[in-house]
KOLBAPA-469914 format. One record per atom (N, C-alpha, C): x, y, z; residue number from 1; atom name. Coordinates in pm, whole numbers, plus 50000, padded with zeros to 5 digits. Atoms other than C-alpha are relative to their C-alpha. Example, Ala and Ser with C-alpha at 12.3 -4.5 7.8 and 13.67 -1.06 7.14 Angstrom:
BEGIN
SITE   east  north     up   nr  atom
SITE  50089  49881  50000    1     N
SITE  51230  49550  50780    1    CA
SITE  50090  50120  50000    1     C
SITE  49918  49881  49994    2     N
SITE  51367  49894  50714    2    CA
SITE  49923  50109  50073    2     C
This chain:
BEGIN
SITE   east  north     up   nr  atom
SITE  49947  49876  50052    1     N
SITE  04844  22356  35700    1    CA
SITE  50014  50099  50115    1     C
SITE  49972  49899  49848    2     N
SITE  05026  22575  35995    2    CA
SITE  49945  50127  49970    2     C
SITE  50016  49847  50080    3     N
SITE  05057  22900  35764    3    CA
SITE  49913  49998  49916    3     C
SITE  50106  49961  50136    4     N
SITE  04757  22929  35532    4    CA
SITE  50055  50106  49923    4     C
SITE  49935  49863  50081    5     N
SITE  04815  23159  35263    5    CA
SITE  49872  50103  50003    5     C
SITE  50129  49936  50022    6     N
SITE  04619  23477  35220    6    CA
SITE  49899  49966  49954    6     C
SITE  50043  50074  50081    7     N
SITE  04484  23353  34928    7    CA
SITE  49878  49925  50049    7     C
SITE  50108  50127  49959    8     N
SITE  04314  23058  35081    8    CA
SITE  49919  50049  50118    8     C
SITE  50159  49960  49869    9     N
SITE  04185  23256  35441    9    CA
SITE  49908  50081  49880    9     C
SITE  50060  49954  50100   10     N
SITE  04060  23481  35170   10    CA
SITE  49845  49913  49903   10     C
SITE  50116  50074  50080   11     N
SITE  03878  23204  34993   11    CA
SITE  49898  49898  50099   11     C
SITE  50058  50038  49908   12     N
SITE  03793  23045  35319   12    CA
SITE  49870  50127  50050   12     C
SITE  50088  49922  49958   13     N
SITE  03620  23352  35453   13    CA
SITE  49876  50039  49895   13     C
SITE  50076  49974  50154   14     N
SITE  03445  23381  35107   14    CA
SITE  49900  49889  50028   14     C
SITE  50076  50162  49944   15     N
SITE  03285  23026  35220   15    CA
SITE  49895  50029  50133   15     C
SITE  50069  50028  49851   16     N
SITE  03159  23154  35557   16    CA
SITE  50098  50007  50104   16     C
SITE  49907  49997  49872   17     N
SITE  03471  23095  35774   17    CA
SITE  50018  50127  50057   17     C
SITE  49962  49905  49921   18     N
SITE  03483  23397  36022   18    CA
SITE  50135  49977  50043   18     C
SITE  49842  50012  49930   19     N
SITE  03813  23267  36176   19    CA
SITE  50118  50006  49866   19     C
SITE  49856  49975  50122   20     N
SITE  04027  23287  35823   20    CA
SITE  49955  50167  49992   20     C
SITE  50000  49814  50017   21     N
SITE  03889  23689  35856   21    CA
SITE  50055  50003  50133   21     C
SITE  49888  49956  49858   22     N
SITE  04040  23704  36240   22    CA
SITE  50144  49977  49936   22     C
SITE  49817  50017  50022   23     N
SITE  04368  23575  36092   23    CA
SITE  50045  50087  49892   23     C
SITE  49957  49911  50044   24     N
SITE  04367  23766  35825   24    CA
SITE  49996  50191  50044   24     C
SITE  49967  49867  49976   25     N
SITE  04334  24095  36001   25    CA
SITE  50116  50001  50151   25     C
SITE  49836  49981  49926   26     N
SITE  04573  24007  36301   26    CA
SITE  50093  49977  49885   26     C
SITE  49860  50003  50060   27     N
SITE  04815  23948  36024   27    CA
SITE  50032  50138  49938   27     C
SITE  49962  49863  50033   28     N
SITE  04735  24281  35889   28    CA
SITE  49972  50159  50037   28     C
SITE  50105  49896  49950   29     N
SITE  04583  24476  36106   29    CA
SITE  50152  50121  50052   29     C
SITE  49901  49924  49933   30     N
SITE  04955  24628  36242   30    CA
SITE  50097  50081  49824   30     C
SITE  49900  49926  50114   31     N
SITE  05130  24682  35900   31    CA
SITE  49855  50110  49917   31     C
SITE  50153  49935  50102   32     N
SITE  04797  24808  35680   32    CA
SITE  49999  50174  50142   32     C
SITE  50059  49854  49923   33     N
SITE  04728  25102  36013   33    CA
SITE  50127  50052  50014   33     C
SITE  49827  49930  50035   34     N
SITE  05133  25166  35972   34    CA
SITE  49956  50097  49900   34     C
SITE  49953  49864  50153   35     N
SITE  05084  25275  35619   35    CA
SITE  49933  50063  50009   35     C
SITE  50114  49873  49998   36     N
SITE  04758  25453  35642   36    CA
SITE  50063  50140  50114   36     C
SITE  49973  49912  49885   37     N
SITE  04894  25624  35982   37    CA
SITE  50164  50131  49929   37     C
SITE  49854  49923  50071   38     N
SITE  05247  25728  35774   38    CA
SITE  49924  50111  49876   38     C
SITE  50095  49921  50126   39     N
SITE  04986  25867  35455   39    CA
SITE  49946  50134  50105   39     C
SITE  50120  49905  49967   40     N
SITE  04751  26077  35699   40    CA
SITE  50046  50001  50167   40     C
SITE  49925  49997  49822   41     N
SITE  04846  26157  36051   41    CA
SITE  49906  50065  50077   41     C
SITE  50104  49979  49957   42     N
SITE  04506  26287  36183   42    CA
SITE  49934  49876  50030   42     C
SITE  50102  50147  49947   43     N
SITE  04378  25981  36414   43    CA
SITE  49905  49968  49929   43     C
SITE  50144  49998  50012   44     N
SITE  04047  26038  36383   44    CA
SITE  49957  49955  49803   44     C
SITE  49982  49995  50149   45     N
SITE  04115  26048  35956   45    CA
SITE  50042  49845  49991   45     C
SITE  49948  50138  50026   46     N
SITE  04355  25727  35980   46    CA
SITE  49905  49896  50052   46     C
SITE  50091  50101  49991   47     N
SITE  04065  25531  36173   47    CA
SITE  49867  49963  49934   47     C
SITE  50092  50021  50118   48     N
SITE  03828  25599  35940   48    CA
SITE  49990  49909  49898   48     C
SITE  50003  50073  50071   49     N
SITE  03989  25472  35696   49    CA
SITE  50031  49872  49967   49     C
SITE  49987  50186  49952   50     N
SITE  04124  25146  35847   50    CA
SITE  49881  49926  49996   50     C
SITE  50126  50074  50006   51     N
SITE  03781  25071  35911   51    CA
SITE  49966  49981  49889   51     C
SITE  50076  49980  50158   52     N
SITE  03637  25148  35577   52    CA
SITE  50103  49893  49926   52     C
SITE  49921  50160  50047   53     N
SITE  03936  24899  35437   53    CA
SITE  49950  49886  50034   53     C
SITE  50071  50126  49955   54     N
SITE  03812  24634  35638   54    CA
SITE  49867  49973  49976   54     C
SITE  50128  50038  50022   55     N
SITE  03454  24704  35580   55    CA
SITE  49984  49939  49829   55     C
SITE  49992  50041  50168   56     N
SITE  03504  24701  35194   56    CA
SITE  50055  49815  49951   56     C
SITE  49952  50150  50032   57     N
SITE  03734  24332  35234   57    CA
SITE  49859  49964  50075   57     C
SITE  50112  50096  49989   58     N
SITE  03395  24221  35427   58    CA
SITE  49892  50042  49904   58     C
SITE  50098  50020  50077   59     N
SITE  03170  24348  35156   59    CA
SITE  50038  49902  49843   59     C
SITE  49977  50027  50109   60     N
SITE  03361  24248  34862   60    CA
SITE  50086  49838  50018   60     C
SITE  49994  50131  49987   61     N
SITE  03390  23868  35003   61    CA
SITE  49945  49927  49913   61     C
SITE  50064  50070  50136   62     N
SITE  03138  23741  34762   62    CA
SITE  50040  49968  49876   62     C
SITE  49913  49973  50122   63     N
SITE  03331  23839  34511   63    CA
SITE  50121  49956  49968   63     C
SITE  49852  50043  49924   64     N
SITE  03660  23739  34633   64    CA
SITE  50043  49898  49867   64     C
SITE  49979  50090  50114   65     N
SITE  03819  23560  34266   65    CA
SITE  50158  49933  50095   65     C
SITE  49881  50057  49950   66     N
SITE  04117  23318  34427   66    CA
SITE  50135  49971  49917   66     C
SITE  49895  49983  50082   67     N
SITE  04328  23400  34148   67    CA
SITE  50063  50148  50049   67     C
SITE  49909  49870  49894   68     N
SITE  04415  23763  34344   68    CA
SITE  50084  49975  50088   68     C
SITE  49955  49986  49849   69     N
SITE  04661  23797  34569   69    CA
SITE  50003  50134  50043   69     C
SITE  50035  49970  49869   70     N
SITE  04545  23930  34892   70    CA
SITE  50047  50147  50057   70     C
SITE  49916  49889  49926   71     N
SITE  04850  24172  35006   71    CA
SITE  49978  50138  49860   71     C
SITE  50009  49919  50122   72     N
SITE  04852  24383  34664   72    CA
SITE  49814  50118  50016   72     C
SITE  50130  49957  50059   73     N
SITE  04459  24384  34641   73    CA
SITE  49980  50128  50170   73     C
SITE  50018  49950  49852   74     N
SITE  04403  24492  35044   74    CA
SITE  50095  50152  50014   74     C
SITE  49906  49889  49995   75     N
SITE  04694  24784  34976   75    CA
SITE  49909  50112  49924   75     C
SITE  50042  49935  50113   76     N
SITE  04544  24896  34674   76    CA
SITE  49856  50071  50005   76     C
SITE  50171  49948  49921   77     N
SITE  04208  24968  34869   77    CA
SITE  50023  50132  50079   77     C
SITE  49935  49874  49956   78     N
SITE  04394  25158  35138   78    CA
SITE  50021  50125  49938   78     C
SITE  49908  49878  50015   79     N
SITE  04601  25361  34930   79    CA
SITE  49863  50063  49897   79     C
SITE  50110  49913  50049   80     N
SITE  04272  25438  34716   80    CA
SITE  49949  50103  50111   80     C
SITE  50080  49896  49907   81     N
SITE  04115  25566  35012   81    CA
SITE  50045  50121  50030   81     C
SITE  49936  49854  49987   82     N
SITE  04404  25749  35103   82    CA
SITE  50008  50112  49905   82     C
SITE  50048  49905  50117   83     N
SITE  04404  25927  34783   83    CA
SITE  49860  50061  49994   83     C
SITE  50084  49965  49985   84     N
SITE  04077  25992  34803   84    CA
SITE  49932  50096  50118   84     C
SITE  50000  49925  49902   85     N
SITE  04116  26157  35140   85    CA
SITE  50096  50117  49940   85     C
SITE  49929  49904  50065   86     N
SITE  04376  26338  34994   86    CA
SITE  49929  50134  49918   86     C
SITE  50079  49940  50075   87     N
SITE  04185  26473  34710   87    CA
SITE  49882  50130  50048   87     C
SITE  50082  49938  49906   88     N
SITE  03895  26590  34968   88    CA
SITE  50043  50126  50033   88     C
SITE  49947  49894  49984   89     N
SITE  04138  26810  35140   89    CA
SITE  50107  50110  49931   89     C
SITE  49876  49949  50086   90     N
SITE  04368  26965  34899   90    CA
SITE  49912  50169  50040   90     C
SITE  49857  49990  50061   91     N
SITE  04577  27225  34924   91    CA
SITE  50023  49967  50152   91     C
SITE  49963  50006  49889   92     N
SITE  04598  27097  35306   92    CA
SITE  50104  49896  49979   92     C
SITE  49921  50097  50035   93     N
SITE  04919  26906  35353   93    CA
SITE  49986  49890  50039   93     C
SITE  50035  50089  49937   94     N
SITE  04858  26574  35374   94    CA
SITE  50077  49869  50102   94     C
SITE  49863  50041  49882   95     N
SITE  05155  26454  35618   95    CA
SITE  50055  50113  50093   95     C
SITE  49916  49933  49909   96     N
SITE  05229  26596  35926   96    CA
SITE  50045  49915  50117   96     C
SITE  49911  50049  49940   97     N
SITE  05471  26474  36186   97    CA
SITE  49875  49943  50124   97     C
SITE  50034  50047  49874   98     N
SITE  05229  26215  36462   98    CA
SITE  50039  50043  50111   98     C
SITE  49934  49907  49859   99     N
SITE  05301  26383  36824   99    CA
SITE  50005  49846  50039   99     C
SITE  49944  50126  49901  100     N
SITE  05335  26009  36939  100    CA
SITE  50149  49934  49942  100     C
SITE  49885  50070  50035  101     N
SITE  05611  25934  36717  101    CA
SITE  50101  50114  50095  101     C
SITE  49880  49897  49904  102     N
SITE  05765  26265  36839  102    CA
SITE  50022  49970  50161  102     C
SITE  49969  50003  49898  103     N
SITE  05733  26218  37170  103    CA
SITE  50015  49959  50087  103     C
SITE  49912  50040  49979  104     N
SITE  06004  26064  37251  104    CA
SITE  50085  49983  50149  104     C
SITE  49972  49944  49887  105     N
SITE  06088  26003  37610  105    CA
SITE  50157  50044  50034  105     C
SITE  49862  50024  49969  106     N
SITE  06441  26123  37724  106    CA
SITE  50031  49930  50101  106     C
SITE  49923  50093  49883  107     N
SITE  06648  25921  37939  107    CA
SITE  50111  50011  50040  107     C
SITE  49904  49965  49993  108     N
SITE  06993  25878  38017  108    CA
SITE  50035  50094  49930  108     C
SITE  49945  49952  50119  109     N
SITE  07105  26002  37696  109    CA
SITE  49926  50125  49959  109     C
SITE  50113  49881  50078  110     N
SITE  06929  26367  37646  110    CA
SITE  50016  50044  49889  110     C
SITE  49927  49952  50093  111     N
SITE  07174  26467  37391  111    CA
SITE  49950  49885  49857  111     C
SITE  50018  50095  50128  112     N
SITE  07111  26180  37174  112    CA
SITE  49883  49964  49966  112     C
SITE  50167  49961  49977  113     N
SITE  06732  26175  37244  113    CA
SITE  49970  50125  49898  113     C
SITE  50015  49881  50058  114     N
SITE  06738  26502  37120  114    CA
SITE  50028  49972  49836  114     C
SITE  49967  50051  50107  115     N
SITE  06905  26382  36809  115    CA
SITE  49925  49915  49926  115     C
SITE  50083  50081  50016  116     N
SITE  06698  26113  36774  116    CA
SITE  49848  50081  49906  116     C
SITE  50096  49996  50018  117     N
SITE  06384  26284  36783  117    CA
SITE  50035  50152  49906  117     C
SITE  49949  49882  50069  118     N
SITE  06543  26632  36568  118    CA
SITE  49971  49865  49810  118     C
SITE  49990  50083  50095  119     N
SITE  06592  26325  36280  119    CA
SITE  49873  49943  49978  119     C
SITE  50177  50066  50032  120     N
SITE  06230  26143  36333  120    CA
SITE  49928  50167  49956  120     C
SITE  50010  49902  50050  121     N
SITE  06128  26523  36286  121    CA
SITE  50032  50029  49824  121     C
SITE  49919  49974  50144  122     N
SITE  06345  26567  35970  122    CA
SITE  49939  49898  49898  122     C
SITE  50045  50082  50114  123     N
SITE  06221  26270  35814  123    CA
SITE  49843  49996  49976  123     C
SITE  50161  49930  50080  124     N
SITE  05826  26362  35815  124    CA
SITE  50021  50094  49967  124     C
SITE  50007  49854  50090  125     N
SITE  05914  26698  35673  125    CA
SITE  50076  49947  49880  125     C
SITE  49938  50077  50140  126     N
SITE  06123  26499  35400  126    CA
SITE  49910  49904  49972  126     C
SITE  50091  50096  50068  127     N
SITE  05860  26261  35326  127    CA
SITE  49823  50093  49984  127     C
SITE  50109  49915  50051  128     N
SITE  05561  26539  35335  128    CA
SITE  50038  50091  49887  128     C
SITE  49925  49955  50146  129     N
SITE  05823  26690  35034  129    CA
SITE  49979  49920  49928  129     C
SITE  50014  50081  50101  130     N
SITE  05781  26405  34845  130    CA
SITE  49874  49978  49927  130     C
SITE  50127  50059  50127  131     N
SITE  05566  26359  34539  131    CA
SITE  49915  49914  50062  131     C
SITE  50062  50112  49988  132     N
SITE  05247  26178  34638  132    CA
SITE  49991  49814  49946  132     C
SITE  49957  50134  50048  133     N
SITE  05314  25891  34404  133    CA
SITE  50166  49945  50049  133     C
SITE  49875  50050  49930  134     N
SITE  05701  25888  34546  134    CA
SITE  49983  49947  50132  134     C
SITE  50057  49999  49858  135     N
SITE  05551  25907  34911  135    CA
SITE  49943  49827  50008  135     C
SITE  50050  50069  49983  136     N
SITE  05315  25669  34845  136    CA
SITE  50076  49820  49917  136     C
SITE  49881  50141  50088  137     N
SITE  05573  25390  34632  137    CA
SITE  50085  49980  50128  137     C
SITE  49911  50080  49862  138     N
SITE  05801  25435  34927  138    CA
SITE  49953  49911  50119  138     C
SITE  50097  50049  49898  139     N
SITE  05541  25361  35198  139    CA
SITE  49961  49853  49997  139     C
SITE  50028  50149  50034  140     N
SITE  05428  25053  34988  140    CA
SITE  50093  49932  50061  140     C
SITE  49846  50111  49982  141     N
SITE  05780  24905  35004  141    CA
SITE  50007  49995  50136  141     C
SITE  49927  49994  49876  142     N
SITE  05886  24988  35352  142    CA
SITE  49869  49970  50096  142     C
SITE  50109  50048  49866  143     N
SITE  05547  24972  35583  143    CA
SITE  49915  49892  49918  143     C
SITE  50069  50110  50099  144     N
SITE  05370  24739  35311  144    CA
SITE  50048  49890  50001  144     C
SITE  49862  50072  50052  145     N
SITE  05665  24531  35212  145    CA
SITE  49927  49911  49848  145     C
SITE  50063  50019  50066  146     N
SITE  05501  24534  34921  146    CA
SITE  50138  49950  49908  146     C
SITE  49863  50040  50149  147     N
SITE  05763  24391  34584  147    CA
SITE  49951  50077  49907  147     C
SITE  50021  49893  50114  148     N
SITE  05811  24639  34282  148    CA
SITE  49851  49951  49954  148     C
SITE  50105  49945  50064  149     N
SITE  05506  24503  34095  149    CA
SITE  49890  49971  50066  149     C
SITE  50141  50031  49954  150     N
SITE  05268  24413  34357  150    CA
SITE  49998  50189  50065  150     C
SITE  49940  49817  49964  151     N
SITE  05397  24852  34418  151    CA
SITE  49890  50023  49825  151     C
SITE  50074  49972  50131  152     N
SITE  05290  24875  34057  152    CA
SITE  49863  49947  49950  152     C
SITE  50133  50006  49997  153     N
SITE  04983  24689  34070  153    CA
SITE  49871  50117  50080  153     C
SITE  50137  49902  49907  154     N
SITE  04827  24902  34375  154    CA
SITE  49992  50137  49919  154     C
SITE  49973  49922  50032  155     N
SITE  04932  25217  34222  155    CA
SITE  49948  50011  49803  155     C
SITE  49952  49975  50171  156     N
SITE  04853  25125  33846  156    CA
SITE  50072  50055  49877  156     C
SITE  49870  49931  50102  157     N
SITE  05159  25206  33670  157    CA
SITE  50083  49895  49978  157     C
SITE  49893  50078  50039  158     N
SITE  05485  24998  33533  158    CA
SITE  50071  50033  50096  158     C
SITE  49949  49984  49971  159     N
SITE  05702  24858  33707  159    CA
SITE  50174  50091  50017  159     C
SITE  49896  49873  50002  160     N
SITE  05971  25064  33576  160    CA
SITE  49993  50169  50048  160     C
SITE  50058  49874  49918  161     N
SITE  05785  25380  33686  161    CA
SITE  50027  49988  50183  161     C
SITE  50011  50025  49884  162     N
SITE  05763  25245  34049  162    CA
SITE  50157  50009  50032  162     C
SITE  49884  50010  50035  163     N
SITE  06161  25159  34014  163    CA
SITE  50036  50156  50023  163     C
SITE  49980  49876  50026  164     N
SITE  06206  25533  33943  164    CA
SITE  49981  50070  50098  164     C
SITE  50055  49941  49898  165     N
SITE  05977  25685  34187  165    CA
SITE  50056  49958  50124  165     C
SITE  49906  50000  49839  166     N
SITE  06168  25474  34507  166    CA
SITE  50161  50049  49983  166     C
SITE  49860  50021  50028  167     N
SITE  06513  25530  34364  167    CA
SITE  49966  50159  50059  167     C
SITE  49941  49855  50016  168     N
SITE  06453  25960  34331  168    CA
SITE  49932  50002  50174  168     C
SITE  50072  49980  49894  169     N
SITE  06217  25912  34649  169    CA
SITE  50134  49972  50135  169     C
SITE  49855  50077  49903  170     N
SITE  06558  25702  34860  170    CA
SITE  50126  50123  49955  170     C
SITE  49937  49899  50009  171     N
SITE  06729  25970  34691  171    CA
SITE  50043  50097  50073  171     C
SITE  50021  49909  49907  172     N
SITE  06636  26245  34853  172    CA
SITE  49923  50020  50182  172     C
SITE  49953  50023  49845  173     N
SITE  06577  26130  35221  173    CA
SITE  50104  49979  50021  173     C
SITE  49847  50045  49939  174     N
SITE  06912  25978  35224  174    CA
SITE  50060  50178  50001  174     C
SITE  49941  49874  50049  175     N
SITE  07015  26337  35094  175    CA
SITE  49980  50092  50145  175     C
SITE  50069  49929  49908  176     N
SITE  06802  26502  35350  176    CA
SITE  50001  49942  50144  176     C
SITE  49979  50027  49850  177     N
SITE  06893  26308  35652  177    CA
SITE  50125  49969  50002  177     C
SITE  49848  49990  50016  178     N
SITE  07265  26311  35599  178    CA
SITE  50037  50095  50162  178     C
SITE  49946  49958  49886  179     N
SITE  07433  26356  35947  179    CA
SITE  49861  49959  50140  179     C
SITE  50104  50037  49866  180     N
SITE  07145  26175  36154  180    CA
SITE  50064  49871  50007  180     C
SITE  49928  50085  49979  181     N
SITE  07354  25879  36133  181    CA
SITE  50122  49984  50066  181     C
SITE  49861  49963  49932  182     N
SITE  07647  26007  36347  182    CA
SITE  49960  49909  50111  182     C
């Protein structure tokens, strides 16, 4: 077996195997600190809670039923936490624009650099507008690549809800970044 499935490192590491938990966090160690990092943009906040994800999949190994799948359950931890960070700080906003995404080196092109990084700008102030449950449905899909109902599992809601929430959420970025595509 080249590709194991989650599933099975999952039920392997549940056994004892340490090496089906290395593979499963290089496989998710880059998308999982995406979404948390897109939710919460305070380092020090987003490594917290990466860790605390990972500590929770090594406590709740024992437990581990091999009828779950893996990507859903491991999201659905995250995005608790994040909520739960959320919650903590309220009414602070909980998205603001990373200074590493911004900063953007120029090069040849200053003019379009500029553009560039005016649009990466535009789109964290259009996604710190968005409804936490829109925010967080889009995030699933796109840094997750989560599918509508493994979106509606983490989130506990119908998939027709989830449906809703990316449609008005794709809505209004497309709306709101109109002319960054020139």
């Amino acid at each position: 077996m080249d590709n194991p499935s989650d599933e099975s490192l999952m039920q392997r590491y549940r056994l004892g195997e340490t090496v089906a938990f290395d593979a499963l966090y290089q496989r998710y160690r880059g998308p999982l600190y995406r979404y948390i990092t897109r939710q919460c943009s305070d380092a020090g906040i987003v490594d917290e809670i990466y860790q605390d994800v990972w500590l929770r999949v090594i406590s709740a190994r024992g437990q581990w039923k091999k009828e779950l799948t893996f990507r859903p359950w491991i999201y659905r931890i995250a995005h608790n936490r994040v909520v739960d960070h959320w919650r903590s700080l309220r009414p602070v906003d909980p998205l603001e624009k990373p200074d590493e995404v911004i900063s953007l080196e120029v090069s040849a092109w200053p003019d379009a650099w500029v553009m560039i990084r005016q649009c990466v700008e535009r789109l964290y102030q259009l996604l710190g507008g968005l409804s936490e449950p829109q925010r967080s449905a889009f995030l699933l899909k796109e840094e997750g690549g989560l599918s509508l109902e493994q979106i509606a599992e983490v989130m506990d809601t119908g998939r027709e809800t989830i449906k809703s929430r990316l449609r008005y959420a794709l809505k209004r970025l497309r709306q709101g970044l109109e002319g960054c595509d020139e």
